[in-house]
C-alpha positions, 0 to 999 in steps of 0.5 A, spaced: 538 521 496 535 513 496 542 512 498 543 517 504 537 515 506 539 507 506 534 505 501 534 500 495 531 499 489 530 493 485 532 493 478 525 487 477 521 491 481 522 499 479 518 502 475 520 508 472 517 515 468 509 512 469 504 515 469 501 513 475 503 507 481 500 504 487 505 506 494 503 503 500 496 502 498 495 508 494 494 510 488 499 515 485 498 519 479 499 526 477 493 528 479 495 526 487 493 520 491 487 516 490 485 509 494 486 503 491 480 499 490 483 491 491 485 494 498 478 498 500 475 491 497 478 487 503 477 492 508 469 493 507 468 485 505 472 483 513 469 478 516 468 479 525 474 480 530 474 475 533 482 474 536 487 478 537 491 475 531 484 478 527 485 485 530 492 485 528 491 482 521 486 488 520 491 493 522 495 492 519 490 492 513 488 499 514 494 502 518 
């Protein structure tokens, strides 16, 4: 599927059979997704917007 799909995996960076993984900012496990707290810190410790280069950097924290 991760071929017809046209994605990769690294052999360094896989991890395979765990019990739980941090995808896209979540933390995955068998009892569902849950908010990884390192991001959420920097979310809630965000200093003022003050350029649209801030603004864009938040977004792309939270998004």
């Amino acid at each position: 599927r991760m071929t017809y799909a046209g994605g990769t995996f690294s052999g360094l960076k896989a991890v395979i059979a765990a019990s739980e993984a941090v995808v896209m900012g979540h933390l995955c496990s068998y009892e569902g997704r849950k908010i990884d707290h390192s991001r959420l810190d920097k979310i809630v410790n965000w200093g003022p917007l003050l350029r649209l280069t801030d603004v864009r950097a938040f977004l792309g924290t939270v998004g």
